[in-house]
N, C-alpha and C positions, 0 to 999 in steps of 0.2 A: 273271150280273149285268151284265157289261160288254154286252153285248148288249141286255140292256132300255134299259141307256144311252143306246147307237147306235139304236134303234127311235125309244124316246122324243125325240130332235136330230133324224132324221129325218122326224118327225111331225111337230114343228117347226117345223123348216122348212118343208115342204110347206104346211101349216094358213097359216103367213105370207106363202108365195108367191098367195095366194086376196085377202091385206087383213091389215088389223091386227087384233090381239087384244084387247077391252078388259079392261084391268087397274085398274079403279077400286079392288079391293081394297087397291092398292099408295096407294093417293093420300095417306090420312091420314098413312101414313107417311115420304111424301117432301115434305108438309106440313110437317109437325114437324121434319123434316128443315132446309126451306126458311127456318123461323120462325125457329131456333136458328142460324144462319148469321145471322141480320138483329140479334140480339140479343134475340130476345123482345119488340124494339119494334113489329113491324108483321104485321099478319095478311094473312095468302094465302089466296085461293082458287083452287079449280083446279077446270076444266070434265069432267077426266078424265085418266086415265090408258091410255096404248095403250102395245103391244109392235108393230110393225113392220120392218120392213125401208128401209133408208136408199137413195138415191140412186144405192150403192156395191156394195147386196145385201149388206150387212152391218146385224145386228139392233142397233136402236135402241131405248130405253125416252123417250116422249114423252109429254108433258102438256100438254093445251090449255087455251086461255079462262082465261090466270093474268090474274089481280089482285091487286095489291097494295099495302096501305092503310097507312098512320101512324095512331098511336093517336087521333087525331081522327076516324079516317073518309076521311081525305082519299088521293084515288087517288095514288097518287107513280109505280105503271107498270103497264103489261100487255103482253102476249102475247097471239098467237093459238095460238104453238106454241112449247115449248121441247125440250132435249134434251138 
């Protein structure tokens, strides 16, 4: 078992060391995540979600192209990249 562990971290990392991975499946959830932090007052969108490696060669979870609206519609911020 511990072995498939060390494989699978090692695979990982290697697959990272190539580019990021996209993880949009993650998004809805760090949406709602995002929402609830604001209060349920203002909607997010996000352009995506990636797993890469930082600066540092330590793995980061990043999200591009956020926006973020007040209950009018009105943009109040964005991002190109968060983390």
């Amino acid at each position: 078992m511990f072995g498939l562990v060390v494989m699978g971290m090692l695979g990982l990392w290697w697959r990272l060391s190539s580019g990021p991975i996209d993880l949009d499946l993650a998004s809805p959830w760090l949406i709602a995540a995002i929402e609830e932090n604001f209060g349920g007052y203002h909607q997010v969108k996000v352009g995506g979600t990636q797993l890469e490696r930082d600066e540092n060669g330590r793995t980061a979870l990043r999200m591009r192209d956020i926006v973020v609206r007040d209950p009018d519609g009105t943009v109040v911020a964005t991002a190109p990249k968060a983390r």
